[in-house]
C-alpha positions as CSV (number, residue, x, y, z in Angstrom):
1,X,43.6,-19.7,47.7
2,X,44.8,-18.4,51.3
3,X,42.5,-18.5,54.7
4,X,40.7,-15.4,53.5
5,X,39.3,-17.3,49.7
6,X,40.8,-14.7,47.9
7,X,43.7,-16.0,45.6
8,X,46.9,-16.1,46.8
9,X,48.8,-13.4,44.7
10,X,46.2,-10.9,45.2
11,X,47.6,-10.1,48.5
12,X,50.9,-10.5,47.6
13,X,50.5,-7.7,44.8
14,X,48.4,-5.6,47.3
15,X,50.4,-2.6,47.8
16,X,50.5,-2.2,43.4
17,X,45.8,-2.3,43.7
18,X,44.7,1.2,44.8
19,X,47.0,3.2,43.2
20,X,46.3,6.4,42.0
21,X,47.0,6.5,38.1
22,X,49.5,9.1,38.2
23,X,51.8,7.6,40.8
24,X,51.2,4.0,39.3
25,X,52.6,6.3,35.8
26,X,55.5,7.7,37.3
27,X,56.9,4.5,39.1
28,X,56.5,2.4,35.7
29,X,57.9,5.2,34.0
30,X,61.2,5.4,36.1
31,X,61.5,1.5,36.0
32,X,60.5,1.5,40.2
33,X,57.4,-0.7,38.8
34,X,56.5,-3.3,36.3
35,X,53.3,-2.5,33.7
36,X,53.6,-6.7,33.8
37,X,53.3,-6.8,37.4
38,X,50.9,-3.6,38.0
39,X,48.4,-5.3,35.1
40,X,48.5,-8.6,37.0
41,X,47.9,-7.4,40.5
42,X,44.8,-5.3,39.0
43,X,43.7,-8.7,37.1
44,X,44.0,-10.3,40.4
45,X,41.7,-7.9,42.1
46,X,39.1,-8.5,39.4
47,X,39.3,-12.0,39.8
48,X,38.9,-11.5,43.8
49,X,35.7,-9.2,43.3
50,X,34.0,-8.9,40.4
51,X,31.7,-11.7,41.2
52,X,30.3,-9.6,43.7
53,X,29.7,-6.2,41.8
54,X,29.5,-7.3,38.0
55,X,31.1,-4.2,36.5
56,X,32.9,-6.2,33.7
57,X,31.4,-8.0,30.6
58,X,34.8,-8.7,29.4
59,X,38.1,-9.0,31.1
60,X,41.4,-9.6,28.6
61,X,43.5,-11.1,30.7
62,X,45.8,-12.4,27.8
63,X,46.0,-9.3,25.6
64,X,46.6,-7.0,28.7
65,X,49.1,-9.0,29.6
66,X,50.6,-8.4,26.5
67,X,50.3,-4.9,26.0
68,X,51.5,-4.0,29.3
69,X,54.9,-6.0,28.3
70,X,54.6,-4.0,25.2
71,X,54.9,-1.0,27.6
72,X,57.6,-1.9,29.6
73,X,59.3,-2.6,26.3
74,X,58.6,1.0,24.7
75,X,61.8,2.9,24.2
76,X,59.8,6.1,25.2
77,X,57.8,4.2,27.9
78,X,59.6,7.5,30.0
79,X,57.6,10.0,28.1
80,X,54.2,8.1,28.2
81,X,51.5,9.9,30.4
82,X,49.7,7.0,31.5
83,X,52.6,4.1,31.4
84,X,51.1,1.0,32.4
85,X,47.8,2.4,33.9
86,X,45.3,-0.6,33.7
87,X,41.8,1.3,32.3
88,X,38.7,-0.3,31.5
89,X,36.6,0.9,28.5
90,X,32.8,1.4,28.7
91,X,31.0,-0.9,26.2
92,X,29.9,1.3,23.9
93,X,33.2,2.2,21.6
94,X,35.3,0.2,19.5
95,X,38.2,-1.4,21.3
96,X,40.7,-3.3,18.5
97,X,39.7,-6.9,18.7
98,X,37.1,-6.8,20.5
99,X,32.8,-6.9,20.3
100,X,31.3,-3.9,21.1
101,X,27.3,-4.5,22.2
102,X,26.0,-1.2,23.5
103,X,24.5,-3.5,26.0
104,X,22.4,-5.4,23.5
105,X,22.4,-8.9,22.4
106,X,21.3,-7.9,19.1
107,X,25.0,-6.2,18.4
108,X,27.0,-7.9,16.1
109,X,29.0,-10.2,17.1
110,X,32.0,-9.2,14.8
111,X,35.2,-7.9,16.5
112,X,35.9,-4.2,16.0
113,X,38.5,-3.6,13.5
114,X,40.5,-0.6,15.2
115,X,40.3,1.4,18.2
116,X,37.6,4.9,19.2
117,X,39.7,7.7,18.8
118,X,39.7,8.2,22.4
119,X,40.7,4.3,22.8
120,X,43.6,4.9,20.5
121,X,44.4,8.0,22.9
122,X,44.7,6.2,25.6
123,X,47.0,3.2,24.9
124,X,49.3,5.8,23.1
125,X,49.7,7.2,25.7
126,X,50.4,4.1,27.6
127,X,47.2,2.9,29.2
128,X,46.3,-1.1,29.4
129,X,42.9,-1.8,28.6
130,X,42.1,-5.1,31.3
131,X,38.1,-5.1,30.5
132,X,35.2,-3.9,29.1
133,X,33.0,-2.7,31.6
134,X,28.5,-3.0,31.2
135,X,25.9,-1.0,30.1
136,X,22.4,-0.9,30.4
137,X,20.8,-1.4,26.3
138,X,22.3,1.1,24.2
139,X,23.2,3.3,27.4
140,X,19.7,4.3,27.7
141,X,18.8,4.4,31.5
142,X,20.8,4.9,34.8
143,X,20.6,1.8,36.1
144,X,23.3,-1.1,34.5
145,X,21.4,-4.4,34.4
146,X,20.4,-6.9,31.6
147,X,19.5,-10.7,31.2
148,X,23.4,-11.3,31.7
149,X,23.8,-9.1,34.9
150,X,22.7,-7.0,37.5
151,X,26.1,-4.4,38.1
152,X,26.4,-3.4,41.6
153,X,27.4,-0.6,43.7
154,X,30.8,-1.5,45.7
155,X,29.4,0.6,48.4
156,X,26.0,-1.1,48.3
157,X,25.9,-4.0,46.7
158,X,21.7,-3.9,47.1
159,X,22.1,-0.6,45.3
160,X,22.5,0.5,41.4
161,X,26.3,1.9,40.6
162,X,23.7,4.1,38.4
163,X,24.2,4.3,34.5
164,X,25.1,3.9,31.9
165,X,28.8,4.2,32.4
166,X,28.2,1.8,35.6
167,X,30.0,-0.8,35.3
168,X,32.8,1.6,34.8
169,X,32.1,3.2,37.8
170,X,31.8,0.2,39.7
171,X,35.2,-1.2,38.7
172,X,37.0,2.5,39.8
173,X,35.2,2.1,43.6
174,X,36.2,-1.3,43.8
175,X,39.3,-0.4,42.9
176,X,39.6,-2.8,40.0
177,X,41.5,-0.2,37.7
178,X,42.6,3.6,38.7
179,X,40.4,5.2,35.6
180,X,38.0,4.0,34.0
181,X,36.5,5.2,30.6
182,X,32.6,6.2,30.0
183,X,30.2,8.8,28.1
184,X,27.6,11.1,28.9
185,X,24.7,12.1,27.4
186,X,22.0,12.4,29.9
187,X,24.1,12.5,32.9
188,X,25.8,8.4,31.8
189,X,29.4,10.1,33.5
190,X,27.6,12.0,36.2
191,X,25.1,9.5,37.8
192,X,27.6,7.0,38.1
193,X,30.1,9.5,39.6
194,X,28.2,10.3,42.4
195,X,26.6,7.1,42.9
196,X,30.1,5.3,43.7
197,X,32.0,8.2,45.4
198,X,33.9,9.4,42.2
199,X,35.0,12.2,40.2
200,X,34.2,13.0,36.6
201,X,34.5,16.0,34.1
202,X,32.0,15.6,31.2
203,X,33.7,17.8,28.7
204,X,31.9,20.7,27.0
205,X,31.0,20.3,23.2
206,X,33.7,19.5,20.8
207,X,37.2,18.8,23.0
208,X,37.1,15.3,23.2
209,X,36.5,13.1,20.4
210,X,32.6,12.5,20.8
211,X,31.3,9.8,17.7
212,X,29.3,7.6,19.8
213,X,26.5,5.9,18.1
214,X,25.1,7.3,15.6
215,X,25.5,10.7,16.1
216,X,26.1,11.1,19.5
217,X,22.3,12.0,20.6
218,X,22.4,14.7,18.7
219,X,25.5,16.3,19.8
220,X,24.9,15.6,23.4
221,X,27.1,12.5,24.6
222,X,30.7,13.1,24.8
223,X,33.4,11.0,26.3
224,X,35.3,11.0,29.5
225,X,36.8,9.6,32.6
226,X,36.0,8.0,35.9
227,X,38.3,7.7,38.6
228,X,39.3,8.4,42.5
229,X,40.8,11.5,42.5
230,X,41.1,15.1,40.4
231,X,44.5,14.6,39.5
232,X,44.2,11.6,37.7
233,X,40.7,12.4,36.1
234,X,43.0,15.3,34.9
235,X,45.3,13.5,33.3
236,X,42.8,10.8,31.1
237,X,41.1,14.5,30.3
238,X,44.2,15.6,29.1
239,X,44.8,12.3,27.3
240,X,41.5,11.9,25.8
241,X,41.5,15.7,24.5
242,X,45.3,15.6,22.9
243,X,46.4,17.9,25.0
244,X,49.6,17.7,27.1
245,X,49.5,17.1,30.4
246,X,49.8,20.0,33.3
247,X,48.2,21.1,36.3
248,X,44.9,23.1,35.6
249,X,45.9,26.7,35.6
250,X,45.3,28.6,38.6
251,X,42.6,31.5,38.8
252,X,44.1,34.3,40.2
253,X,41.7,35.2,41.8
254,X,38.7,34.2,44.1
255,X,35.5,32.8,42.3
256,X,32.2,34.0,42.0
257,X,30.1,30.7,42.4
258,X,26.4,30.8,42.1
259,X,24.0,28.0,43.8
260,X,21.0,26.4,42.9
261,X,19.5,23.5,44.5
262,X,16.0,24.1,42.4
263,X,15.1,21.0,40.3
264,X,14.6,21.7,36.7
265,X,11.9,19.0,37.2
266,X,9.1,20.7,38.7
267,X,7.6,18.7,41.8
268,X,10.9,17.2,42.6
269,X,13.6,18.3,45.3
270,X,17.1,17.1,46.5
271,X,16.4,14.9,50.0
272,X,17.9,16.6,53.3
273,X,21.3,14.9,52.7
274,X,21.9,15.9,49.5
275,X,20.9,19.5,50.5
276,X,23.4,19.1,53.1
277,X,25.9,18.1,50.7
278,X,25.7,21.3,49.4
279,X,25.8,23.1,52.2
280,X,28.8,22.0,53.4
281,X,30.8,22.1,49.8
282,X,29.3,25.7,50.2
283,X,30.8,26.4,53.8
284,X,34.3,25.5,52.0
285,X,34.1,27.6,49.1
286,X,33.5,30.7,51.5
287,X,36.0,29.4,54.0
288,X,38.3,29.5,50.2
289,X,37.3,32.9,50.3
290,X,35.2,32.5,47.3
291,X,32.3,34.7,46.5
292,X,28.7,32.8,46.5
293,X,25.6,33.8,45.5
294,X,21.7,31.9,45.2
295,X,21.0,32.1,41.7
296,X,19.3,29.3,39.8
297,X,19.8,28.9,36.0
298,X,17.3,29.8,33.2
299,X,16.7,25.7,32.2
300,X,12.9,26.7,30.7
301,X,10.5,23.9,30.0
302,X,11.6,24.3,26.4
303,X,15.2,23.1,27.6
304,X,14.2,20.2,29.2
305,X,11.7,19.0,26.4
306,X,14.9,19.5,23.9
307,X,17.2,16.9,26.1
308,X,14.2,14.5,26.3
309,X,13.4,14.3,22.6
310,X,17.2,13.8,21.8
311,X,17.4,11.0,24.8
312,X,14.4,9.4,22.9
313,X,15.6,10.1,19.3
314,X,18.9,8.6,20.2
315,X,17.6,5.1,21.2
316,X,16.2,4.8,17.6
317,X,19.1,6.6,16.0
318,X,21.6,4.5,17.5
319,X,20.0,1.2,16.8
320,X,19.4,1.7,13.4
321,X,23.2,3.1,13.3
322,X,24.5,-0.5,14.9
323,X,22.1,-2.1,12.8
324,X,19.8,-4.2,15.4
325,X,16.9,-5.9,14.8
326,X,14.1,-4.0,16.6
327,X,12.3,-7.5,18.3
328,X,15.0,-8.3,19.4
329,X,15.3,-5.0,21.6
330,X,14.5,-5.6,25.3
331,X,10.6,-4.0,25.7
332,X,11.6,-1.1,27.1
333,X,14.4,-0.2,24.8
334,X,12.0,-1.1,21.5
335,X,9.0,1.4,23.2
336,X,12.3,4.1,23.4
337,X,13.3,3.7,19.8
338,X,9.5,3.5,18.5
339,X,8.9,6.7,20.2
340,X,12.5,8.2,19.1
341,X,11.3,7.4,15.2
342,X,8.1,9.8,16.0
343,X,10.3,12.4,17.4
344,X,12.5,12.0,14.0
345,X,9.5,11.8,12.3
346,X,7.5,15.1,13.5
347,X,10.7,17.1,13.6
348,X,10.8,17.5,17.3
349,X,14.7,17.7,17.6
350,X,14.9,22.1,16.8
351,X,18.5,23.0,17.0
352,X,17.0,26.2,17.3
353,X,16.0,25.3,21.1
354,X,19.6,24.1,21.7
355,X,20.8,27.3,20.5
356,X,18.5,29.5,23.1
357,X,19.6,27.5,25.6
358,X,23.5,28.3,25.3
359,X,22.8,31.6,24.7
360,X,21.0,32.2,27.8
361,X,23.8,30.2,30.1
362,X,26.2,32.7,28.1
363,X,24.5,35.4,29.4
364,X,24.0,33.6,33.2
365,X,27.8,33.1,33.2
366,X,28.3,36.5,32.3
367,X,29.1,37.8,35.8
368,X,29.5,34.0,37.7
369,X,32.7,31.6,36.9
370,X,30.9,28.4,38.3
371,X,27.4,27.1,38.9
372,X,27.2,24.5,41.6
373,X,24.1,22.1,42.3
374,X,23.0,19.2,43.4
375,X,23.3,15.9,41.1
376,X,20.9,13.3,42.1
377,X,17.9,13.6,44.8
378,X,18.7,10.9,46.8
379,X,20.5,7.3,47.2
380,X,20.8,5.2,43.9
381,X,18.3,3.3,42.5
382,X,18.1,-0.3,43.7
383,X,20.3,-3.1,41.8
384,X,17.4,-4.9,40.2
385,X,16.7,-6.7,36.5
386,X,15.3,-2.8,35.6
387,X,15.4,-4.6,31.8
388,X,12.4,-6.4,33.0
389,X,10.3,-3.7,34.6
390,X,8.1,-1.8,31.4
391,X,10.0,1.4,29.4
392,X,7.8,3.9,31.8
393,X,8.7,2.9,35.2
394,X,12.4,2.8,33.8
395,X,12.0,6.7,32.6
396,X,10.0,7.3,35.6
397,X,12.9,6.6,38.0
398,X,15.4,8.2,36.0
399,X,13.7,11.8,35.8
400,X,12.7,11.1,39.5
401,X,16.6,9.9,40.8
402,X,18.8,12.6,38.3
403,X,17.2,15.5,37.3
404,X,20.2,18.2,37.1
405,X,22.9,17.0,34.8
406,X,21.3,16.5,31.4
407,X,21.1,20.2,30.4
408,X,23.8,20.6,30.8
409,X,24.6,17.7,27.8
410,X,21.7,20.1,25.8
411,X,24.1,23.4,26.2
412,X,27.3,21.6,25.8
413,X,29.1,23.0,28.6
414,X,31.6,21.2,30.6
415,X,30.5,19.6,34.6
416,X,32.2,18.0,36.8
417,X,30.8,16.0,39.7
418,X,33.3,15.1,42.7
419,X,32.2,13.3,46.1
420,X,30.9,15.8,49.1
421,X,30.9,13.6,52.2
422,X,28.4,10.5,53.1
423,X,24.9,9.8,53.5
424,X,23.5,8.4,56.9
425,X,23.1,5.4,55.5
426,X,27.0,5.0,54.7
427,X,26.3,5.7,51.0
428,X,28.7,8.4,49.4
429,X,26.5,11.8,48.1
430,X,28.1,14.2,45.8
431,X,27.9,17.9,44.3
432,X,27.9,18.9,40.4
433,X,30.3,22.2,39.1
434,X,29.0,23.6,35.8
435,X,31.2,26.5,34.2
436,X,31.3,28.3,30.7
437,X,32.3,26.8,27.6
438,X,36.0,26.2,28.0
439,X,36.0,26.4,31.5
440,X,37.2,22.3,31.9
441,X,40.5,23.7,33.7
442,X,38.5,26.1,36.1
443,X,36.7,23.3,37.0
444,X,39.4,20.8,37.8
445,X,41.7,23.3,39.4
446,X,38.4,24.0,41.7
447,X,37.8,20.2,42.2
448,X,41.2,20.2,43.2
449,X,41.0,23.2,45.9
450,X,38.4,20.8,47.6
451,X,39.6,17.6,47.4
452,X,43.0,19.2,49.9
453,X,40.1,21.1,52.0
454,X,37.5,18.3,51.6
455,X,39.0,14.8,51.5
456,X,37.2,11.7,50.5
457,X,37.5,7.7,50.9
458,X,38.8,6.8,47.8
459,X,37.2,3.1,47.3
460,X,34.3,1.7,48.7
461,X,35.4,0.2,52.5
462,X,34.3,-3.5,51.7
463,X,36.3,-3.4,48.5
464,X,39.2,-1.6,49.6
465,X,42.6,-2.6,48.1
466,X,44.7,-0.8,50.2
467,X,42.6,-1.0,53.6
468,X,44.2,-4.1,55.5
469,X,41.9,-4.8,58.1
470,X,38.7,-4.6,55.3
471,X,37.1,-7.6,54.9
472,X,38.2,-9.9,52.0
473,X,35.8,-10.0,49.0
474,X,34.3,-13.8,48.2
């Protein structure tokens, strides 16, 4: 240990911590950097702060260790995308070796056989999974806590890093790995993105491997990335999708980008720093020379009564598809599954109302190339045992806290949420793109336009790897 309690290495390996993924990828790839040394100093950091913010139920220091020598061993380690990128994979799909929970202490405790598709993606191409980051129970609510843990916001750490993905979100601010794997199917990408101070691309139906749970809530979850910056939530997109990696294509041509800060909750509206979140990603896009216009979806009552009986259908859906014993379901998760088995029951779930719904954002993106809105209508919610509190107040604060990304997990269209400045209280706030189905590169290549007009802080300032004069985690 050195003067400041952190261990001694950790500073010595500072300058590998903080990396973005695609520079820590070309220096292992040329041989300027070890995946050995760039896994350890990340292990390191975990070691240093992870006390404080709880983002990881597992860390695998051995195996990691081992694959990333693996990867310095690869005769085509100069052709992998993501050579000896340390990741950390949310714990809700298979990792080889390892027990996958969903959050619950029902799950079986076997170890999973082989690697999720996108899993298998992502070492192939050269990624080193160090951890497997919390949930909430089977990725329910946006809040990650349980009897084991109560994850934390690195900016806050008396604040929620939001859920479900939020542990991985948590371990990207702190700068515990570059990218970090998670899902969304109610916003479980989103939330967490804009509660830390990150950027994420839920992907539009179908181009990324989905299979989570049982059927991934109805077609609704799908997989993607976390991390600090465009480019490198660009590349694990690329990764995850088998496509090869490039630079989103360009436009051509200035966007026509429509705006809408109305709630599809009725009765609840973004706080004046989110609003002015907006307004100031707005005052770039027209200083970009982009067209926008006020125009505010058609999400009908219909559409957001077709997310909510999927979110309810896939708690039951996904326990019986894991096999769990319903008692032994924290409260609030047994009340969502019972009421999931009603929906299943009275045939709620209408693919007919999905349907509608992409057909009337196919005609709103008719004449407009992007939708922008708000994501969440204020700070996150505290970081509190929510497992505790009863299945109402716990659906209560999530409608209340994220209203605007879950229909877009209903239509299936790709959105991308990146950071838009700070709150007064020092907390980061954020915007959300939505675009056409296919439109994952438009999106990107815009994220990118403001990330050069628009910079953020990469990592929250406490846990800051590459900020010197930041205090040292204890």
């Amino acid at each position: 240990m050195d003067a400041s309690g952190a261990p001694a290495t950790a500073h010595a390996r500072a300058p590998l911590v903080g990396l973005p993924a695609t520079e820590i990828a070309a220096r292992v790839r040329s041989g300027e950097l070890s995946a050995v040394d760039v896994v350890q100093a990340h292990l390191d950091h975990i070691v240093a702060v992870d006390a404080r913010i709880g983002a990881f139920r597992v860390v695998r220091a051995e195996a990691a260790l081992a694959e990333a020598a693996a990867v310095d061993a690869a005769p085509d380690r100069g052709r992998l995308p993501l050579a000896g990128v340390p990741i950390a994979v949310k714990d809700n799909v298979a990792v080889a070796g390892e027990i996958c929970t969903d959050g619950s202490a029902a799950a079986s405790p076997v170890p999973q056989p082989s690697d999720h598709p996108v899993v298998a993606r992502l070492r192939a191409a050269g990624a080193v999974v160090v951890g497997i980051t919390r949930v909430p129970e089977l990725c329910l609510y946006c809040a990650t806590d349980g009897p084991a843990a109560v994850s934390r916001n690195p900016w806050n750490t008396a604040r929620s890093p939001a859920g479900s993905s939020g542990g991985s979100a948590a371990a990207v601010a702190a700068g515990c790995v570059p990218v970090a794997h998670g899902n969304d199917g109610m916003g479980s990408l989103r939330l967490p993105a804009a509660a830390c101070g990150l950027v994420t691309l839920k992907p539009g139906l179908g181009v990324v491997p989905a299979q989570i749970g049982a059927d991934s809530w109805s077609d609704m979850a799908e997989n993607g990335a976390l991390a600090t910056t465009v480019a490198d939530v660009a590349l694990a997109h690329a990764v995850m999708a088998g496509e090869e990696p490039a630079p989103p294509p360009e436009p051509g041509r200035p966007l026509r980008i429509a705006v809408s800060t109305r709630s599809p909750v009725p009765g609840l509206r973004a706080d004046p720093p989110t609003r002015a979140a907006v307004d100031a990603i707005v005052t770039e896009l027209v200083a970009a020379g982009h067209t926008v216009l006020r125009r505010d979806p058609p999400i009908s009552t219909g559409a957001a009564m077709g997310a909510m009986v999927r979110w309810m259908a896939g708690a039951e859906d996904d326990a019986a598809h894991l096999g769990l014993d319903r008692q032994a379901l924290q409260p609030r998760s047994r009340t969502h599954a019972r009421i999931g088995r009603m929906v299943r029951r009275t045939g709620l779930i209408r693919p007919r109302t999905q349907e509608r719904f992409r057909e009337q954002m196919a005609h709103f993106f008719a004449d407009v190339d992007v939708l922008l809105t708000p994501v969440t209508t204020g700070p996150p919610l505290a970081a509190r045992p929510w497992h505790e509190r009863s299945f109402l107040a716990n659906v209560t604060a999530n409608i209340r806290w994220g209203p605007w990304p879950a229909a877009w997990n209903l239509a299936g269209l790709p959105a991308l949420v990146l950071p838009a400045g700070n709150r007064p209280e020092g907390l980061p706030s954020a915007v959300q793109f939505v675009g056409p189905s296919g439109a994952e590169g438009r999106l990107l290549w815009l994220a990118g336009e403001l990330e050069r007009r628009h910079p953020w802080r990469r990592h929250a300032p406490v846990f800051d790897p590459t900020a010197s004069s930041a205090p040292a985690p204890t």
